[in-house]
VEXDREN-2710 file (C-alpha; in Angstrom, 1 decimal):
% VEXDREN-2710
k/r/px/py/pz
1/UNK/71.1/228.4/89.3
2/UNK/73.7/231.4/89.5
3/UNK/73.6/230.7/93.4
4/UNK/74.7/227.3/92.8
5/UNK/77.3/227.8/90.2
6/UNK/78.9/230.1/92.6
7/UNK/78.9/228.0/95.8
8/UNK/80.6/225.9/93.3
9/UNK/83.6/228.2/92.7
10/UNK/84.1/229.1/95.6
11/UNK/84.2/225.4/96.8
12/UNK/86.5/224.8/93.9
13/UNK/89.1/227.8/95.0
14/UNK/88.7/226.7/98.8
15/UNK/90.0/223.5/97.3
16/UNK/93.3/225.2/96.1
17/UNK/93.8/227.5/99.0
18/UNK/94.1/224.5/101.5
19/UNK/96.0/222.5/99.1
20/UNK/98.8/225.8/98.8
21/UNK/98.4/226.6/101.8
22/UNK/98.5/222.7/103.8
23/UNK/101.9/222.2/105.5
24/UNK/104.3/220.1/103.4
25/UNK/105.4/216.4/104.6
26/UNK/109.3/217.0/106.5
27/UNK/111.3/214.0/105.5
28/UNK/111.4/211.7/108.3
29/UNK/114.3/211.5/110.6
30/UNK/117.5/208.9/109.9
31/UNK/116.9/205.8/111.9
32/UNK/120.1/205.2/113.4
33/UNK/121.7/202.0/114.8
34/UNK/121.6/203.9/118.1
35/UNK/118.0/204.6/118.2
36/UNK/117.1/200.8/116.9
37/UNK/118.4/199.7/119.6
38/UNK/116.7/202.0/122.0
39/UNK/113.2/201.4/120.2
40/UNK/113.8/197.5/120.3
41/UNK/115.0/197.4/124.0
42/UNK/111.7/199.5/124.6
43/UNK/109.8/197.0/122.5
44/UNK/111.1/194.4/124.2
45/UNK/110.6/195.8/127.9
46/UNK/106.7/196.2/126.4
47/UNK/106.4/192.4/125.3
48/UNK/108.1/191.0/129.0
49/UNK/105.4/193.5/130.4
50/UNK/102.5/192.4/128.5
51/UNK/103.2/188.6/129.3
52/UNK/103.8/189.1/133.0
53/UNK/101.1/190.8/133.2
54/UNK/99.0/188.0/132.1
55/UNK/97.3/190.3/129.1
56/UNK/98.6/187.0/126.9
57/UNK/100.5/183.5/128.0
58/UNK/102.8/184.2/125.3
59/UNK/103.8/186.1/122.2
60/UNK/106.7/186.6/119.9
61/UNK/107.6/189.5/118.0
62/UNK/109.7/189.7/114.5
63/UNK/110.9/193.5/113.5
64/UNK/112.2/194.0/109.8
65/UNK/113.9/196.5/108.6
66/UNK/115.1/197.2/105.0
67/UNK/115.5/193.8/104.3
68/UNK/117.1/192.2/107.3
69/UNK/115.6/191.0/110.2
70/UNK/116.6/192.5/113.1
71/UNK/114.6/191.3/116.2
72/UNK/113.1/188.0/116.5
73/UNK/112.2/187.0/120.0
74/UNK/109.3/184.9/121.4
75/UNK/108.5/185.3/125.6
76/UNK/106.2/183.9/127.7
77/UNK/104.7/180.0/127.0
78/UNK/102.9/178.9/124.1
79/UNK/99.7/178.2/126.6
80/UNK/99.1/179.5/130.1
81/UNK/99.9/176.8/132.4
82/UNK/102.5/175.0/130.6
83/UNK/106.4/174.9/130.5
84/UNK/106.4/175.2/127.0
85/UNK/107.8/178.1/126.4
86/UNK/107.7/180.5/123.2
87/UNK/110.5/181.1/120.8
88/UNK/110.7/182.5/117.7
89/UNK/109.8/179.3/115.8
90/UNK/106.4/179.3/117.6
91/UNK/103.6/179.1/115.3
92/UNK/100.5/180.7/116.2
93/UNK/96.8/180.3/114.8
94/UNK/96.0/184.1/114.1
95/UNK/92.6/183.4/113.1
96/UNK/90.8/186.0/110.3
97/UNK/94.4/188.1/111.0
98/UNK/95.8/185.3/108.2
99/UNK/93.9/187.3/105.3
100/UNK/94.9/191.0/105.8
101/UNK/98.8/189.9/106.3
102/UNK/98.7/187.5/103.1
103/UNK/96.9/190.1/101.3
104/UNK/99.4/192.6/102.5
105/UNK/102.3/190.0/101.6
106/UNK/100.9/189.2/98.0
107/UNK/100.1/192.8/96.8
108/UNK/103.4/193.6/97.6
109/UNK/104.4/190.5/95.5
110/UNK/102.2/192.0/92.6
111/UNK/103.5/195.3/93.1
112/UNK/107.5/194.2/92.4
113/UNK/106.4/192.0/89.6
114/UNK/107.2/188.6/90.9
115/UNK/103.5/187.0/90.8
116/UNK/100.2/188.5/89.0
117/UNK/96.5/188.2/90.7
118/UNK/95.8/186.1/87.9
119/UNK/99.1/184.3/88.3
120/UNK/97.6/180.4/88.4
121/UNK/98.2/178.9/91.3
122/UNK/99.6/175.3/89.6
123/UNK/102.2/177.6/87.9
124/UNK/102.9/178.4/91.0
125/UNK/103.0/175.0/93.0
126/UNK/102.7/172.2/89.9
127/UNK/102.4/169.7/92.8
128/UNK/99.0/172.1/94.2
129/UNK/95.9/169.6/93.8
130/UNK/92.0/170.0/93.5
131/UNK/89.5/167.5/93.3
132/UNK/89.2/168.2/89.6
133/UNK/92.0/168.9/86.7
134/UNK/89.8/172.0/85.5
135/UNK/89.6/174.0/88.5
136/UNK/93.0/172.9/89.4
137/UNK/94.6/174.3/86.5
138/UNK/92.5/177.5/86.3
139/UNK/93.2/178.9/90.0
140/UNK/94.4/182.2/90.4
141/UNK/95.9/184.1/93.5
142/UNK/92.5/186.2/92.6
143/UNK/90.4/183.3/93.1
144/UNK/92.1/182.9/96.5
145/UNK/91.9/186.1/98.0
146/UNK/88.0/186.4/96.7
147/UNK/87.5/183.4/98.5
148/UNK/85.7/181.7/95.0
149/UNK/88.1/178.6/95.2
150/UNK/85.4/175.9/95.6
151/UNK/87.6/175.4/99.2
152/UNK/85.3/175.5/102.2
153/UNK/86.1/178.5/104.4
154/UNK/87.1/176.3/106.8
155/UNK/89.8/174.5/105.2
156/UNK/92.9/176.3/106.9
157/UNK/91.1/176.2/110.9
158/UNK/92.9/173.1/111.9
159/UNK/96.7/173.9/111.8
160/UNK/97.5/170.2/112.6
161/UNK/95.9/169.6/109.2
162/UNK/98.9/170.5/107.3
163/UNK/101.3/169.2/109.5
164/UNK/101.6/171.4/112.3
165/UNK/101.0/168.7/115.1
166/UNK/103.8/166.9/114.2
167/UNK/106.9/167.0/116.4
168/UNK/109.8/168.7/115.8
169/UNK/111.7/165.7/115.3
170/UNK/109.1/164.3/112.6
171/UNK/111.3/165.4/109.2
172/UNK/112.1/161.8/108.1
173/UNK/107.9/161.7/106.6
174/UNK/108.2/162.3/103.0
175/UNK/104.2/163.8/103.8
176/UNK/105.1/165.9/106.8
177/UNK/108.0/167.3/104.9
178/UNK/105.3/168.1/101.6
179/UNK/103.2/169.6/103.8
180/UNK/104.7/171.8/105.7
181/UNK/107.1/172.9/102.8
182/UNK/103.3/173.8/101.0
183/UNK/102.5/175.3/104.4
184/UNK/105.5/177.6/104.0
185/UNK/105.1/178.3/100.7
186/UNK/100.9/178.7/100.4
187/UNK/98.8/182.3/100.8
188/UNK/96.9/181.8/103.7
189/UNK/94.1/183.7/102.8
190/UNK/92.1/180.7/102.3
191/UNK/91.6/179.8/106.0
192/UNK/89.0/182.1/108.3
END
């Protein structure tokens, strides 16, 4: 027993010796306009390498910083063997990436106050729609993000569902325009 109490204590006063004696954080350097641009030139050099390299057909890349956007670039073409090429309007399906990066977007949401987890989703969009009033009305971000919406995983695989298909040119549907404004405006979390 005595053993153990002092394997204890001395684990407890190892504890405070690292802690006093563990190197404290340096402030991280300025980021200067001047080494922005270096970093992005480098960035981009990296993407136009990547692409003609064949790792991908295509990619494009958005950099924010504070809250402007500074970069926003797409290279390569939206599929390998097609003209089409990528720009930064180019929507991608990221697959299961969709649920960390809406999760990421939405606690950072919570964390400035703007929406709750329980915030209910028809507060949110009053023109959202279940099959029922009940579960409609009772929705939460929560719900979404725990995936216990009643709304089959695989709601979100087919981007042409919500209106992704249509041409660029298609804004004169009142449904296309619905759609991808709730595209737009929707967590994605829901889709795998």
């Amino acid at each position: 027993m005595r053993l153990d109490r002092n394997l204890c204590h001395l684990r407890i006063w190892a504890f405070i010796a690292v802690l006093a004696l563990w190197p404290h954080a340096a402030p991280a350097d300025p980021i200067t306009p001047e080494r922005m641009t270096a970093a992005l030139s480098k960035l981009q050099a990296l993407a136009q390498g990547i692409v003609a390299d064949g790792a991908v057909p295509g990619l494009a890349i958005a950099v924010v910083h504070g809250d402007e956007v500074i970069f926003l670039k797409g290279f390569g073409h939206r599929e390998a063997g097609k003209p089409e090429a990528v720009d930064a309007d180019t929507v991608f399906q990221i697959a299961s990436l969709s649920k960390p990066v809406s999760a990421t977007v939405v606690a950072a949401l919570v964390s400035d106050g703007i929406v709750s987890w329980d915030s209910r989703i028809a507060d949110l969009d009053p023109a959202f729609r279940l099959a029922d009033p009940y579960p409609t009305s009772e929705l939460t971000v929560r719900d979404l993000f725990a995936r216990r919406s009643g709304i089959p995983g695989t709601a979100g695989d087919g981007l042409e569902d919500i209106g992704y298909a249509a041409p660029r040119s298609c804004t004169a549907c009142a449904s296309c325009r619905h759609r991808r404004a709730f595209a737009q405006a929707t967590p994605t979390a829901i889709s795998d």
